[in-house]
C-alpha positions in Angstrom: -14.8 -14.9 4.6 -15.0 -12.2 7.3 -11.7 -10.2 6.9 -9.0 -9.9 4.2 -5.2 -10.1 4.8 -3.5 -6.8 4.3 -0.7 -7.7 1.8 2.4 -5.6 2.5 3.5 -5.8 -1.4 0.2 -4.6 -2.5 0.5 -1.4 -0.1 -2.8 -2.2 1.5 -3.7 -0.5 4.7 -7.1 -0.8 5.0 -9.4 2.2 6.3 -11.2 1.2 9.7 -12.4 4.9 10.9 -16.3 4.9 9.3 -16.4 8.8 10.0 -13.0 9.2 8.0 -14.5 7.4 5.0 -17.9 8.6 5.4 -16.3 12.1 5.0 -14.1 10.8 2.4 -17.0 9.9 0.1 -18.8 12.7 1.0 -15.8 15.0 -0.5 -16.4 13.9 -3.6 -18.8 16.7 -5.5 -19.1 14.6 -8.5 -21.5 16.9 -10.2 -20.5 15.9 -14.2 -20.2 12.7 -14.0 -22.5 9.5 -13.5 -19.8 7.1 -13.4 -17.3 6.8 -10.0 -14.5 4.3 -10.3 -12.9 3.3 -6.8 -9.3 2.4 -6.7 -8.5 -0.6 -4.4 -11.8 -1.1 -2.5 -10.2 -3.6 -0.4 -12.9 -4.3 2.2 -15.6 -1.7 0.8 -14.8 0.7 3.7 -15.5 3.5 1.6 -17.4 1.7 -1.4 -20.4 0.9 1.0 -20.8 4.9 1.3 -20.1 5.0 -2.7 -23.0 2.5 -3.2 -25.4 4.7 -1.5 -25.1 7.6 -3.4 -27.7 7.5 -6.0 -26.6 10.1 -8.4 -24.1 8.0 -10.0 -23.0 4.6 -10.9 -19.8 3.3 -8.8 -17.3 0.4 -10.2 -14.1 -0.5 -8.5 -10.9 -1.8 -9.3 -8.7 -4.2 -7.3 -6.0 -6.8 -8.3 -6.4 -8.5 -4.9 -8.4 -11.7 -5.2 -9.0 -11.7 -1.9 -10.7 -8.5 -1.9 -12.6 -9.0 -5.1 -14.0 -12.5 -3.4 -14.9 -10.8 -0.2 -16.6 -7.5 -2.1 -18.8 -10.2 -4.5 -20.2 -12.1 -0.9 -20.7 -8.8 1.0 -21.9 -6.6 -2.0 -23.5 -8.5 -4.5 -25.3 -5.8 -6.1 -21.8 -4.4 -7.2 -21.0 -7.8 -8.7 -20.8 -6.8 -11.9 -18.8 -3.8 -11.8 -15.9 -5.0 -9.9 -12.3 -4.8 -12.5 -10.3 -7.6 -11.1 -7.4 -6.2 -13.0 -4.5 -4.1 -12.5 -5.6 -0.2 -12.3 -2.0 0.7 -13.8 -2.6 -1.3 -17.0 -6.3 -1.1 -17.8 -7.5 0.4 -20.9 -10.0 3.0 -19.0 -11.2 3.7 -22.2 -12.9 0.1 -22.3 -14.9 0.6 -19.2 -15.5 4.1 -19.3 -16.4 5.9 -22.8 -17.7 9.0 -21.2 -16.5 11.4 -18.2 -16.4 9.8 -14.4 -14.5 10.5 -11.4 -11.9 8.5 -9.4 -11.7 8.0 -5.5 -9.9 5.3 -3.4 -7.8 5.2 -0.5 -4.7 4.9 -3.2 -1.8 2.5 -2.2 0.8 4.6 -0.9 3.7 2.3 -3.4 1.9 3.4 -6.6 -0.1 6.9 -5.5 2.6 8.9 -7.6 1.8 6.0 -11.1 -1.7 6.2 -10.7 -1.8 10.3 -10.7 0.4 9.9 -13.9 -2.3 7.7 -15.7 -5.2 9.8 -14.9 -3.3 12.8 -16.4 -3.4 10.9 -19.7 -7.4 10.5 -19.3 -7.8 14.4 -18.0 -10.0 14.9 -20.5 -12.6 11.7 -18.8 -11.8 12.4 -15.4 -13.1 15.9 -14.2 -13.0 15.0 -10.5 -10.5 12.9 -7.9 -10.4 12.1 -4.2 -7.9 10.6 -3.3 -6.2 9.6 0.2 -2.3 9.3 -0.2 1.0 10.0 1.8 0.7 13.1 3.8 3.7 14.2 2.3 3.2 13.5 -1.2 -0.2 15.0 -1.0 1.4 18.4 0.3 4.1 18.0 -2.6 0.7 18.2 -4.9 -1.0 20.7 -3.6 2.1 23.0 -2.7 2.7 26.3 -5.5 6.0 27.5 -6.7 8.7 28.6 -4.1 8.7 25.5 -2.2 10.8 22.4 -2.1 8.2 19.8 -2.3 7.1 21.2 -5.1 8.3 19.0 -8.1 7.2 17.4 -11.2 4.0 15.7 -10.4 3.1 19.0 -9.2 3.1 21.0 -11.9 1.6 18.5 -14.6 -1.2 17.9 -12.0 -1.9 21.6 -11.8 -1.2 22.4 -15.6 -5.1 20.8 -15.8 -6.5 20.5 -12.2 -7.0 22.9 -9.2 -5.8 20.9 -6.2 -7.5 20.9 -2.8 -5.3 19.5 0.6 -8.8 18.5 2.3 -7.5 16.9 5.7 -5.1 15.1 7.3 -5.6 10.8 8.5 -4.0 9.9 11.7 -2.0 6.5 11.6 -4.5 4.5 14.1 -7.1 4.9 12.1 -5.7 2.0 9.7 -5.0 -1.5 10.0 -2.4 -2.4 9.5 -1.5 1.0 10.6 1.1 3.0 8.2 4.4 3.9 9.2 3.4 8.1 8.3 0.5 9.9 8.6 -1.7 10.3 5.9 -3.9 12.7 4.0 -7.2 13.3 1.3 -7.2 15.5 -1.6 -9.4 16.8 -3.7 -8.2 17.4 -7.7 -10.8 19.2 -9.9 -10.5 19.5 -13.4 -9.7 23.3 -14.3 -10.5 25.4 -17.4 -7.3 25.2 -19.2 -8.7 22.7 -22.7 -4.8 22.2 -23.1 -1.6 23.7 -22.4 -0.3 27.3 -25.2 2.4 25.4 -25.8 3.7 22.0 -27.4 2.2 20.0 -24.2 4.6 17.1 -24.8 7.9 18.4 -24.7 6.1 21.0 -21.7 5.9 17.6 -20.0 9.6 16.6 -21.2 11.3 20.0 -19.7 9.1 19.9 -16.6 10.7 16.4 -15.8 14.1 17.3 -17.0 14.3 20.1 -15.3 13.2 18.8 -11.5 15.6 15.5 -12.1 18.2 18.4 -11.5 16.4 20.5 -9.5 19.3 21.6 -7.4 20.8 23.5 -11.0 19.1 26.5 -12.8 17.6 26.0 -15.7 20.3 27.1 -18.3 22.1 23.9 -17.2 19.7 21.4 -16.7 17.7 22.1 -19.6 21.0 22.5 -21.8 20.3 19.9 -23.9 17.3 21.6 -25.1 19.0 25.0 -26.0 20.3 24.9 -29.3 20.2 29.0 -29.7 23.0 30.7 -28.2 20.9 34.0 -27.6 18.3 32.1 -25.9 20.6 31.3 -23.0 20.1 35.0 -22.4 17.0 34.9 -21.2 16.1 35.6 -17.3 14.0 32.8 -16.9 16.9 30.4 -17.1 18.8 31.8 -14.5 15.9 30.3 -11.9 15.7 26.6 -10.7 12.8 24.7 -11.1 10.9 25.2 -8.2 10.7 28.7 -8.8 9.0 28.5 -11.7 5.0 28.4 -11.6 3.4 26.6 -14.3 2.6 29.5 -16.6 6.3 29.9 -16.2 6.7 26.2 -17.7 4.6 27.1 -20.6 6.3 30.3 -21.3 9.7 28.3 -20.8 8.2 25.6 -23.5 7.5 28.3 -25.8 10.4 29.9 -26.0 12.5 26.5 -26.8 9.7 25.9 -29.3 10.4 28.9 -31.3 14.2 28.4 -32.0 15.6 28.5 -35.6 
């Protein structure tokens, strides 16, 4: 087998710049971990760069047979660390009992699920680099104030500090995507866990964005059961004002109600 198909419902657009995932590799500090998983290797544009690394251990994960039959003839010494199993349904815990980080070029259908799984492992996964949607990467890395700013970026930065490395050019792919595309870099902050009740933090930050077009008296409304509470400033803002300190503060104060 020489090449693999690119399968339209897998989202695969494999990588064929060498410098682009040469420096993709190389963005990855890794510096707590000894453990790298790769999302979707496909080819092994970017896991032959992984592989030479020797300051950590790199597995992959891929559901495509084809790619997994491909990886096994062209890297056998990564035989026995290639996952041949879903990413969004595999028990990380099983493969990984201590910290590692996560790189791949993500598929652009799922980029948005597999960002909400590695929030539930925060706590294993100090590092990420990632190349996603251009756009969807600026909606991560964007602060308060803006309106691509939304749900996914506020849980990601409740934990990690989020880095818009550099944008991909469509060419550069095969086949290539239909917008351009870019790599981020998430590392895990200081902040153990959230000063609040980090579940229902979670639930408000979603409920809140779902109507982000309202303030946050009306689409949090639900949540209010204290009639002096609706007083408070911070509902008078919509969601994208709100940083996520804000969030927390917001959380609290629903917490606390008789």
């Amino acid at each position: 087998m020489t090449t693999v198909r690119a399968k339209k419902n897998l989202g695969q657009h494999f990588l064929k710049d060498q410098n682009i995932a040469r420096k993709i590799v190389d963005s990855m500090q890794a510096e707590s971990v000894s453990e790298v998983l790769e999302i979707g290797p496909g080819m092994g544009v970017l896991t032959q760069y992984l592989l030479q690394k020797p300051n950590f251990k790199t597995s992959v994960v891929e559901i495509d047979h084809e790619s997994v039959d491909y990886l096994k003839k062209h890297y056998p010494e990564l035989s026995e660390r290639i996952i041949s199993k879903d990413f969004l349904k595999l028990k990380l815990e099983d493969y990984f009992p201590d910290k590692f980080a996560v790189i791949g070029n993500f598929p652009y259908n799922i980029s948005s699920q597999i960002f909400f799984k590695i929030l539930d492992y925060k706590n294993q996964v100090p590092e990420v680099v990632g190349m996603i949607q251009k756009e969807v990467a600026e909606r991560l890395a964007t602060g308060p104030g803006s309106k691509t700013y939304g749900i996914l970026s506020v849980l990601l930065q409740a934990y990690y500090d989020i880095e818009y490395l550099f944008t991909v050019h469509e060419n550069v792919f095969n086949p290539p995507p239909k917008v351009k595309s870019a790599v981020i870099r998430l590392s895990r902050n200081s902040r153990e866990k959230l000063d609040c009740d980090e579940k229902l933090f979670a639930t408000l930050v979603k409920a809140a964005f779902n109507q982000r077009r309202k303030t946050m008296r009306n689409s949090l409304k639900q949540f209010i059961k204290d009639e002096p509470l609706k007083a408070n400033e911070i509902f008078n803002l919509r969601p994208e004002q709100l940083s996520v300190s804000d969030f927390e503060n917001l959380t609290r104060l629903i917490q606390a109600q008789p």
